[in-house]
N, C-alpha and C positions, 0 to 999 in steps of 0.2 A: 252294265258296268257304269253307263254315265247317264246323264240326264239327258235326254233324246232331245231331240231337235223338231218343235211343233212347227214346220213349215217354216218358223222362223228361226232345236236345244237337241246337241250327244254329247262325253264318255263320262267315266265312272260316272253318270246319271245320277241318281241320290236319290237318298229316300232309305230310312234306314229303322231299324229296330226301336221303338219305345221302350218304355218301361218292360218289365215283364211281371204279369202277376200270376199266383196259383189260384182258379175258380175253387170252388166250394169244394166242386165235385173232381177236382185235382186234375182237370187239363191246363196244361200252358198255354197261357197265351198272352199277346202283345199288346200292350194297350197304354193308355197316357196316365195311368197309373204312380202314385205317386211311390219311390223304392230307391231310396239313394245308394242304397248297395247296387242294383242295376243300373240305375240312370246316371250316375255321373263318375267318372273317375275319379280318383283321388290325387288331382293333378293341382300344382301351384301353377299360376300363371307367371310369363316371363317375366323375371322383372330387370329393371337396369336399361329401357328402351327409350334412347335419347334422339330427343330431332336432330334431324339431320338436314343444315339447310340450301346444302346445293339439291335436294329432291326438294323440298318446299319449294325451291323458288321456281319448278315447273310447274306446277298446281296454276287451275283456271282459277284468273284473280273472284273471281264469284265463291268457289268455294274458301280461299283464302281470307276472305272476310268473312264468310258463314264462321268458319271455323269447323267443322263438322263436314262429314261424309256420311248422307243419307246412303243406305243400303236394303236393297231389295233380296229378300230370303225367303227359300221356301220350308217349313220346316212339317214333321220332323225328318229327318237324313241322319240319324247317328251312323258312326259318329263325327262327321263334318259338322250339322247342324241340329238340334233339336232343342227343346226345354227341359230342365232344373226342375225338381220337384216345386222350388219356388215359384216356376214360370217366366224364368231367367233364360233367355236365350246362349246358348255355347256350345262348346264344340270345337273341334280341331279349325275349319276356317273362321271362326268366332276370333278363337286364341290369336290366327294370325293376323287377320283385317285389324283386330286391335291393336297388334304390335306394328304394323306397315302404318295406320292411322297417327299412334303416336310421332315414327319416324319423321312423318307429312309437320307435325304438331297441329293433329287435329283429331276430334274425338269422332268414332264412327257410332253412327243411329240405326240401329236395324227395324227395319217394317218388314210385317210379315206380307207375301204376298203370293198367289196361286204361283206355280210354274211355269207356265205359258204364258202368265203375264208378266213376267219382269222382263222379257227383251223389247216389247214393245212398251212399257213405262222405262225404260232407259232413252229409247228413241223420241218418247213423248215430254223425258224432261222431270218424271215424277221423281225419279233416284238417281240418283247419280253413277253407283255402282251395283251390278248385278255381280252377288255371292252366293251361289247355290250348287258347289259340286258341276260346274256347267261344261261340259266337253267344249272345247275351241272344235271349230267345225266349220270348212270352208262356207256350207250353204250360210252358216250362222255369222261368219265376218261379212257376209253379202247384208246387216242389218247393225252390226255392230262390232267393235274393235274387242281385244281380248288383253288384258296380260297376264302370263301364263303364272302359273304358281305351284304345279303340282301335275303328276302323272299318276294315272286310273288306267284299268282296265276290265272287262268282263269276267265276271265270273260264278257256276254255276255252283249252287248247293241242293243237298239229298239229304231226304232222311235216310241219318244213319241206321246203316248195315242193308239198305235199299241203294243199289245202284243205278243210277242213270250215265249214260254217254251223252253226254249236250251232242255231239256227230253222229248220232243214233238214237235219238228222240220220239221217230216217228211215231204219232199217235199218244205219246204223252203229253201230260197236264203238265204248263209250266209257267207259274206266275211271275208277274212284271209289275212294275209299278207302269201305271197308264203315261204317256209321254216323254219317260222313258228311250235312250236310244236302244234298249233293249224292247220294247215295245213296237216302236218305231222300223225297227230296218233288223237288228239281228235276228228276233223268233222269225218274222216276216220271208229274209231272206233263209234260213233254214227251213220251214216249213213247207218253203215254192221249191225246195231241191227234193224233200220227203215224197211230193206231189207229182215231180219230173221224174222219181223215180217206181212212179205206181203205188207208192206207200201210202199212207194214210198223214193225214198235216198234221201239225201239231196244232195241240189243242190250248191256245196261247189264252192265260187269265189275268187279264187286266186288273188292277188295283189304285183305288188315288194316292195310298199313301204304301211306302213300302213296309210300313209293320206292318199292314193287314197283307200284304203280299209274304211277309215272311211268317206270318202266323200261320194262314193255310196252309204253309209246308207243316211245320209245327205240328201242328192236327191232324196231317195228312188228307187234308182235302183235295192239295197237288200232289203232285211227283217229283216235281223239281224249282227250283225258281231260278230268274238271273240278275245278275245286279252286279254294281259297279263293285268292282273288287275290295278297295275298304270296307264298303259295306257289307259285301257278303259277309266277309271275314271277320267282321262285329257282333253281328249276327251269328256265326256261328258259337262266337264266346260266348253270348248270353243264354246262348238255350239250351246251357248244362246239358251238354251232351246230346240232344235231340237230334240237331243236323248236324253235317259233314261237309267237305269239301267235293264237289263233283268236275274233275277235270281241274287244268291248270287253269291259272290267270292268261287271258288272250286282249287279241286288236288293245291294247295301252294307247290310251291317247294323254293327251294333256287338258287340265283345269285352266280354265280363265277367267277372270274378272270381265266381264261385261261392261264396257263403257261406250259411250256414242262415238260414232266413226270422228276420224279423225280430233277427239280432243285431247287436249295438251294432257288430262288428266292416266291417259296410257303412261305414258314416258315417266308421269310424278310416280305412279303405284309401280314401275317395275325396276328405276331406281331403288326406291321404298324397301324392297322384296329383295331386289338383288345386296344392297347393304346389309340385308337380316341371314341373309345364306353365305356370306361373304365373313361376318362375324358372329357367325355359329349359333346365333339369335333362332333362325330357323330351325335349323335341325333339333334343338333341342323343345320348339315346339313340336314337331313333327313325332319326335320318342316319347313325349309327355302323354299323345293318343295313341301311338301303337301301328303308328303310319306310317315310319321313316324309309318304309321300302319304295313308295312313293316320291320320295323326296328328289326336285333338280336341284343343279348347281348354274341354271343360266334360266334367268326369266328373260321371255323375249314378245313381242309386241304379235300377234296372230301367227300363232306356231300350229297350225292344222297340219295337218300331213296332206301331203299333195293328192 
């Protein structure tokens, strides 16, 4: 459900469907595809997003003269993050960084970047903000600050009319996107209960990116997959019927921005955030992608669960 925590990343993890194309020979599958009817909603972006400058004026005077907020993304993740047929970066946290951005009066720069590396190029100064679906995670405030902007949680999908139990696994195929907090510690710690109980472990398949992790369901090369709850549930839209929902939405954490320990730039983006859910700016991004189950009403500076 979140993006895992590489010794230095968890919840709703990210990593999400592409495009979808039909082969030749008429299997579905996932791929960067160019298909505007798959790939992008048919959403307007907010408009009417005015600075705001008692949040400006906490912004590090560095980035107040850039004028800009470099951002580190991993993509694709629909639908939080991926590309436009054009090669346009967007997405539900696209949507929002731009609108918190303008708030600051400042424009945001996305660089694309692996997953495991944007918390330490936050720490080393390359970006400024890490946007990637990122679970706030006590191990992860031990390297960087958070402000939260959103709740995720786990969740598992099957091909339809093929049932799986995610708490009754044992012995099935269940793809992940690799670093992943689903990767990381959920299959991990299910598969050592399967083992504790003489069962057979789960047979955990790693993926870089989650469309090829949601494709092998697709194909049925797996059994089952897991992934941060928006994303399952995108994925389930796009593959016309293919997959299904397996089990409820579980462990909900919350999304956060990535920023280096203690800078002032926390305080400017959850202002930022909190003004945009305060005047309905948010929410109405949130319904624009089909997300607003997710949605808080309080951004707050490293909100992990204890």
């Amino acid at each position: 459900m979140w993006r895992a925590a590489v010794s230095v990343r968890s919840v709703l993890g990210r990593r999400a469907l592409q495009a979808m194309c039909v082969l030749a020979g008429g299997a579905l599958v996932l791929t960067g595809c160019s298909n505007s009817e798959d790939n992008s909603p048919a959403v307007a972006k907010v408009q009417g997003i005015d600075k705001l400058d008692t949040a400006a004026a906490l912004l590090p005077d560095k980035i107040k003269q850039s004028g800009k907020l470099v951002v580190g993304v991993n993509i694709p993740y629909q639908p939080n993050e991926y590309k436009d047929p054009s090669g346009k970066i967007v997405g539900f946290d696209v949507d929002l960084m731009d609108a918190v951005a303008a708030t600051l009066g400042l424009k945001a720069e996305y660089l694309e970047s692996s997953f495991e590396k944007i918390i330490p190029a936050i720490q080393a100064g390359t970006y400024d903000v890490g946007m990637s679906s990122i679970t706030d995670s006590k191990e992860r405030e031990q390297s960087v600050d958070f402000t939260t902007y959103f709740n995720a949680g786990s969740q598992w999908a099957q091909q339809t009319g093929k049932p799986i139990d995610p708490d009754n696994a044992c012995g099935k195929r269940v793809a992940v996107q690799a670093t992943t907090v689903q990767d990381t510690d959920e299959i991990p710690a299910r598969s050592k209960k399967c083992e504790e109980a003489g069962k057979p472990a789960i047979d955990k398949k790693p993926f870089d990116e989650q469309s090829a992790a949601t494709n092998a369901l697709v194909l049925g090369q797996v059994d089952a997959m897991s992934a941060d709850s928006p994303v399952t549930a995108y994925a389930i839209k796009k593959s016309d019927g293919k997959i299904e929902a397996a089990g409820k939405v579980f462990d909900s954490a919350p999304y956060g921005w990535a920023i280096p320990k203690g800078s002032a730039l926390g305080k400017a983006l959850q202002a930022a955030v909190q003004h945009l859910i305060d005047n309905g700016k948010y929410l109405e991004i949130t319904k624009n992608w089909g997300v607003q189950e997710g949605a808080i009403t309080k951004s707050v500076i490293n909100g992990a669960a204890g």
